[in-house]
One Martini backbone bead per residue (centre of mass of N, CA, C, O) as a GRO file, in nm:
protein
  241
    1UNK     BB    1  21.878  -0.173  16.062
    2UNK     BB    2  22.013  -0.196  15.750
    3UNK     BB    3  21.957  -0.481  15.596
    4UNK     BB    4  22.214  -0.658  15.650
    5UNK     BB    5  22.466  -0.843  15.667
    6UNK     BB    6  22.712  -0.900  15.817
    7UNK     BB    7  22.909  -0.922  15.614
    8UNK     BB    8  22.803  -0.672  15.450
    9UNK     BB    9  22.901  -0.472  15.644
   10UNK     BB   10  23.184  -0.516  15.674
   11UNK     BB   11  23.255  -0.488  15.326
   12UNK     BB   12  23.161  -0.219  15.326
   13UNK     BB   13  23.325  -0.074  15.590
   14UNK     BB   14  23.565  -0.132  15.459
   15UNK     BB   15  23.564  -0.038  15.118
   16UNK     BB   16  23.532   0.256  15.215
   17UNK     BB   17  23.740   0.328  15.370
   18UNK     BB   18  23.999   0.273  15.129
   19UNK     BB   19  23.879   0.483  14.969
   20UNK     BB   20  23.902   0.721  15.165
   21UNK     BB   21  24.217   0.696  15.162
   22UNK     BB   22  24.240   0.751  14.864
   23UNK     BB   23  24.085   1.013  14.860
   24UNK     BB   24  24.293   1.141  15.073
   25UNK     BB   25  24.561   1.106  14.881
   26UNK     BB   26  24.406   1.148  14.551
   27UNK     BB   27  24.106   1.297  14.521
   28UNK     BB   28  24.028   0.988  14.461
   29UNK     BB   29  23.834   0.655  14.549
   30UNK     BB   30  23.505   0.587  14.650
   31UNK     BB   31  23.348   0.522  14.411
   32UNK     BB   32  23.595   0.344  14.245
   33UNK     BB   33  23.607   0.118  14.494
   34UNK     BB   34  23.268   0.103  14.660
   35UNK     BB   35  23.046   0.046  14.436
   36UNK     BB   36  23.048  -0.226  14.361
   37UNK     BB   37  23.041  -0.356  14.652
   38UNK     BB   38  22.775  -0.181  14.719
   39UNK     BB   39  22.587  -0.277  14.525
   40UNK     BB   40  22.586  -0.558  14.575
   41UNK     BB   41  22.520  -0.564  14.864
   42UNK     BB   42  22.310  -0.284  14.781
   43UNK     BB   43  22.132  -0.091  14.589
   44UNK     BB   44  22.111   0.168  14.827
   45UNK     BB   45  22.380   0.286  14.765
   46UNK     BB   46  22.283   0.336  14.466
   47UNK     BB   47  22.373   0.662  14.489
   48UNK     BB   48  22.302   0.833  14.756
   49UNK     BB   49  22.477   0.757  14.938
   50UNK     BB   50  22.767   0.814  14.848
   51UNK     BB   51  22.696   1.148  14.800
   52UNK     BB   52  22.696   1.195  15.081
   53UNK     BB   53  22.913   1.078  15.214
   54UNK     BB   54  23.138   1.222  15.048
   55UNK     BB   55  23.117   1.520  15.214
   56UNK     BB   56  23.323   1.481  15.446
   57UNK     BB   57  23.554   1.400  15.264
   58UNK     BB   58  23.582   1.686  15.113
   59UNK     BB   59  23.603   1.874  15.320
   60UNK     BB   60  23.857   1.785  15.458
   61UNK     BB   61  24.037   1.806  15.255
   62UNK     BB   62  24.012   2.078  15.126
   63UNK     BB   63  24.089   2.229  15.363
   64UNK     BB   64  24.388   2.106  15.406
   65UNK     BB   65  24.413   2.221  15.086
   66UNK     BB   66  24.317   2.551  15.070
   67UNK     BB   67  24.582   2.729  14.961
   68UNK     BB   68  24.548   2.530  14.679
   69UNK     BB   69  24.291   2.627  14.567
   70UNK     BB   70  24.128   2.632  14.269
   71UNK     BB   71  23.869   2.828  14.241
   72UNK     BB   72  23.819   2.904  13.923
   73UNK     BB   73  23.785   2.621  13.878
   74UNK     BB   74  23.548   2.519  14.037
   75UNK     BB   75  23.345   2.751  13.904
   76UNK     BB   76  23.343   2.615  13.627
   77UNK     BB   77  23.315   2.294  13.672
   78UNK     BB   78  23.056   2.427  13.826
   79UNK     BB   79  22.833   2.446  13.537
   80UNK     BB   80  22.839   2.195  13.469
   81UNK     BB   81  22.743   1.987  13.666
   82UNK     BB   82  22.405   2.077  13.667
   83UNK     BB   83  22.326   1.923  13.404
   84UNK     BB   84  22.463   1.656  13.491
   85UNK     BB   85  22.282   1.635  13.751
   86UNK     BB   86  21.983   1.617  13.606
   87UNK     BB   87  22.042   1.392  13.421
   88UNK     BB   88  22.101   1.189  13.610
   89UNK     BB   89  21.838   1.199  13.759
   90UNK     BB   90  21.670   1.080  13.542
   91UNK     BB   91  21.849   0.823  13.519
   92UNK     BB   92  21.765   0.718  13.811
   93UNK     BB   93  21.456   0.731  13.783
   94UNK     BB   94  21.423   0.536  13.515
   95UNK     BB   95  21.586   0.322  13.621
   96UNK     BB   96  21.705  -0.012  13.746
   97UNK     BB   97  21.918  -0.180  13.983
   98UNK     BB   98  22.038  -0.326  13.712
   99UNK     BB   99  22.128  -0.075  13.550
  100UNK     BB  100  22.296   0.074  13.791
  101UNK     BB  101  22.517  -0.155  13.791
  102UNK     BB  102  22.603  -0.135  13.510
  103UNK     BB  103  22.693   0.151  13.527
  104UNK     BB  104  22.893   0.125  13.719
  105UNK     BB  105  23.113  -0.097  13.600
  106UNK     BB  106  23.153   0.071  13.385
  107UNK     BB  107  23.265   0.319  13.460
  108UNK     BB  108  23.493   0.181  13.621
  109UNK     BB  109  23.622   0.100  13.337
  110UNK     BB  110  23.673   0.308  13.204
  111UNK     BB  111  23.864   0.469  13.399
  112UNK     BB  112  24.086   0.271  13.394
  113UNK     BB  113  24.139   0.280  13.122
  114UNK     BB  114  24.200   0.586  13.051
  115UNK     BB  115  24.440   0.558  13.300
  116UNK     BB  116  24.631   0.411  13.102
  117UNK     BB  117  24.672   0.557  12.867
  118UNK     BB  118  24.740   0.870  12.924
  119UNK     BB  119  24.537   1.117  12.874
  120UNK     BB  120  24.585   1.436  12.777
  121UNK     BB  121  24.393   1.762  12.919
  122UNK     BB  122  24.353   2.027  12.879
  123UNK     BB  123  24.352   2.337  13.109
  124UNK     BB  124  24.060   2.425  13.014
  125UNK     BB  125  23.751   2.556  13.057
  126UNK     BB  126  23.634   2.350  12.849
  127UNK     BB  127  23.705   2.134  12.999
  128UNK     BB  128  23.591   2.160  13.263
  129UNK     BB  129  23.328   2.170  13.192
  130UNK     BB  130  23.309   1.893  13.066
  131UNK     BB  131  23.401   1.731  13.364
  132UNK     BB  132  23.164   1.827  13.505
  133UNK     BB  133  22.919   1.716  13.293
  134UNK     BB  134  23.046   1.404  13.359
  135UNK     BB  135  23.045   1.391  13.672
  136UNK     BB  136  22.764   1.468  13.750
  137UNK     BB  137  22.649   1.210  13.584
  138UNK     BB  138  22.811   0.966  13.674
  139UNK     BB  139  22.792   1.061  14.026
  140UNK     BB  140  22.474   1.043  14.017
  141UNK     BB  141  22.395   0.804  13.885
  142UNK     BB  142  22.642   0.623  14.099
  143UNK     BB  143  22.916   0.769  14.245
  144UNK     BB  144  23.120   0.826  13.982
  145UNK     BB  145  23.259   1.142  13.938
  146UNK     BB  146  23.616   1.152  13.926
  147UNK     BB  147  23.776   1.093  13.650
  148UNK     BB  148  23.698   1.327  13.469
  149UNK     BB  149  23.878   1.541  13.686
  150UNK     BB  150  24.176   1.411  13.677
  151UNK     BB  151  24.231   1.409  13.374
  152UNK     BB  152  24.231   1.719  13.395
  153UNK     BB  153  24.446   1.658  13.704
  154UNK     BB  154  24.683   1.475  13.669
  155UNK     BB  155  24.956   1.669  13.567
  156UNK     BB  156  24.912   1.843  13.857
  157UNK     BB  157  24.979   1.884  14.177
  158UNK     BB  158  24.859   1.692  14.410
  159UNK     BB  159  24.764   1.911  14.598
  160UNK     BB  160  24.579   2.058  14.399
  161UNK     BB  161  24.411   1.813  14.276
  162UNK     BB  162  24.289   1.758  14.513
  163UNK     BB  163  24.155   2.019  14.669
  164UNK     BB  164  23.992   2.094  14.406
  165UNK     BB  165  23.820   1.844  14.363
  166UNK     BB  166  23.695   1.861  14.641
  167UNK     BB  167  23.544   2.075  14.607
  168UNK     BB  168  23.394   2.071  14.395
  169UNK     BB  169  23.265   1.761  14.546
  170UNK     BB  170  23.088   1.936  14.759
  171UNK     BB  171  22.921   2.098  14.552
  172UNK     BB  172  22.840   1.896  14.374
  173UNK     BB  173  22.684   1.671  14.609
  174UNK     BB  174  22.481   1.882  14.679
  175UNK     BB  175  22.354   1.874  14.393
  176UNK     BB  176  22.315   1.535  14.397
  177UNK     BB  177  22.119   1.561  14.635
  178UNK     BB  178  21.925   1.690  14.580
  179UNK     BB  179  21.831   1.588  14.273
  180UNK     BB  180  21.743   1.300  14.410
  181UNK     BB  181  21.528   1.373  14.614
  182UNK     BB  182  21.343   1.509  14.392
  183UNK     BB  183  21.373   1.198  14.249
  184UNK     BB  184  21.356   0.961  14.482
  185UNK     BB  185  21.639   0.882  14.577
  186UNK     BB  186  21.620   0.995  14.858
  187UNK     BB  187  21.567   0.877  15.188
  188UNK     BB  188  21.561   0.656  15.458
  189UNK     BB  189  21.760   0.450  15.367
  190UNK     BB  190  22.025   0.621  15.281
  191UNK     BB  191  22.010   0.798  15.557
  192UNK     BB  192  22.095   0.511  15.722
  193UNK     BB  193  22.352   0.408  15.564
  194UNK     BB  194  22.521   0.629  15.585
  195UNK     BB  195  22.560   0.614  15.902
  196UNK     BB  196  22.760   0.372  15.844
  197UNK     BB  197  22.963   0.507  15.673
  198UNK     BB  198  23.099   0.790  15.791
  199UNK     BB  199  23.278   0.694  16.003
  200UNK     BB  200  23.495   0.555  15.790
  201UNK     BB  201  23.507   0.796  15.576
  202UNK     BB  202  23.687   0.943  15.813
  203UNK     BB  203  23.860   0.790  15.903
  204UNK     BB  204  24.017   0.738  15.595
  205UNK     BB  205  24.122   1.073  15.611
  206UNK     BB  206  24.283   1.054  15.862
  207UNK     BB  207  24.459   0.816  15.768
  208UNK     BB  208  24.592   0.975  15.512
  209UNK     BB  209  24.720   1.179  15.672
  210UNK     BB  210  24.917   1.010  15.792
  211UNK     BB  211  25.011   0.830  15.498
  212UNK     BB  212  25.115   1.064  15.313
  213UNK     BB  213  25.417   0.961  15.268
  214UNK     BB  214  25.420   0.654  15.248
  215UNK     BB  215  25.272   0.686  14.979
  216UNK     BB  216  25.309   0.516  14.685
  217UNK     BB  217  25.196   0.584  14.388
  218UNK     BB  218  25.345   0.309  14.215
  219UNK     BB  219  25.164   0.130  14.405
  220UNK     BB  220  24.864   0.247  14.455
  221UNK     BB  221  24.748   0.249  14.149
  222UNK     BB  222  24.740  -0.048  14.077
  223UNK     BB  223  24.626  -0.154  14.291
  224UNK     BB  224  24.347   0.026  14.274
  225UNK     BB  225  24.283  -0.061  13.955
  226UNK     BB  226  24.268  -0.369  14.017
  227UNK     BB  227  24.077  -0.368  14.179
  228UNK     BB  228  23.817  -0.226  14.060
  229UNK     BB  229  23.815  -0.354  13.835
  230UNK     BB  230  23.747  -0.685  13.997
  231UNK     BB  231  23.440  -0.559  14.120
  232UNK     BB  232  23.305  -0.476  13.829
  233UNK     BB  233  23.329  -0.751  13.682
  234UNK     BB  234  23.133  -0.872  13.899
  235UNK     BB  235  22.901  -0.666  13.901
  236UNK     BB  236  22.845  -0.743  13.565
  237UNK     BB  237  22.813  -1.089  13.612
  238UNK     BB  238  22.563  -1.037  13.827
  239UNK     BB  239  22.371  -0.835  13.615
  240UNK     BB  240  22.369  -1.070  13.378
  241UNK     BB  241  22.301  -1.338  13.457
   0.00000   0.00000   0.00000
């Protein structure tokens, strides 16, 4: 049904659960975890299907975290959104699947360095604009959406950052659905692999909410950024060789 092989669908929907709990532990990690690895696997992964897939796990996590999402910051960081998720479309529309998966690969290494760097964003209006307009544009592009919005609550209550990035990446994803359709970046194909990608994208925010007190910070974080790099390294070399 996917045109995948088994071993390619067995790796797409294990690093998407990982991502998914991941990203529904601390507000980001489905996009910055597997896209890679599914770009790898089949480029009509990227970036259509995951923007699509992140869409249940965005309500889910929102919704738990609904008492403390920063509302007023939501709708300021959607005014940038828009801009960033037109130009992401034309850019998805116009470059080739082994450009997209160079560009996914570079997104997540610089994500992952910008997050060593423990680089700090003052929580201002403009601050907001620009990482919506950041996040629109690499999350259509690729899938990986959520470091431009982290660095900006990397430093601020992680339920409020969960919460608000949450809320904000459904109606983002909304936007960059749309977008992507109206420039045939998505099919029949994306949401045929979508059906495949949704029931573990549930598991895995399932799975967070679950093992929400057990999960150390200081543990999960290096793991993570471990991972990413290596998968998009993997991803850049078979891209350009």
């Amino acid at each position: 049904m996917w045109g995948l092989s088994t071993a390619g669908a067995v790796v797409s929907v294990l690093v998407v659960f990982l991502g998914a709990t991941v990203q529904g532990s601390i507000g980001i990690g489905l996009g910055l975890v597997a896209a890679p690895v599914l770009a790898f696997a089949d480029p009509a992964f990227v970036p259509g299907t995951i923007v699509i897939s992140v869409l249940p796990l965005t309500v889910m996590v929102a919704w738990a975290d609904r008492a403390v999402v920063a509302r007023r910051d939501v709708v300021i960081a959607l005014l940038g959104r828009l801009p960033g998720v037109i130009a992401g479309a034309a850019v998805a529309a116009a470059v080739s699947d082994r450009v997209l998966a160079v560009l996914v690969a570079v997104s997540v290494l610089t994500a992952v360095g910008l997050s060593l760097t423990g680089w700090r964003v003052p929580l201002t209006d403009r601050a907001l604009v620009g990482a919506g307009a950041a996040s629109g544009f690499t999350g259509t592009t690729t899938g990986v959406g959520g470091p431009p919005m982290a660095l900006t609550y990397q430093h601020h209550d992680p339920a409020v950052m969960r919460g608000t990035i949450s809320a904000f990446f459904f109606f983002g994803a909304l936007l960059s659905t749309g977008a992507l359709w109206a420039a045939g970046e998505i099919g029949p194909r994306q949401l045929e692999l979508s059906l495949l990608l949704v029931p573990f994208v549930v598991l895995g925010a399932l799975t967070a909410r679950a093992l929400s007190r057990q999960l150390r910070p200081e543990v999960v974080r290096p793991a993570v950024l471990a991972v990413c790099a290596a998968s998009a390294v993997v991803l850049l070399v078979d891209s350009l060789v």
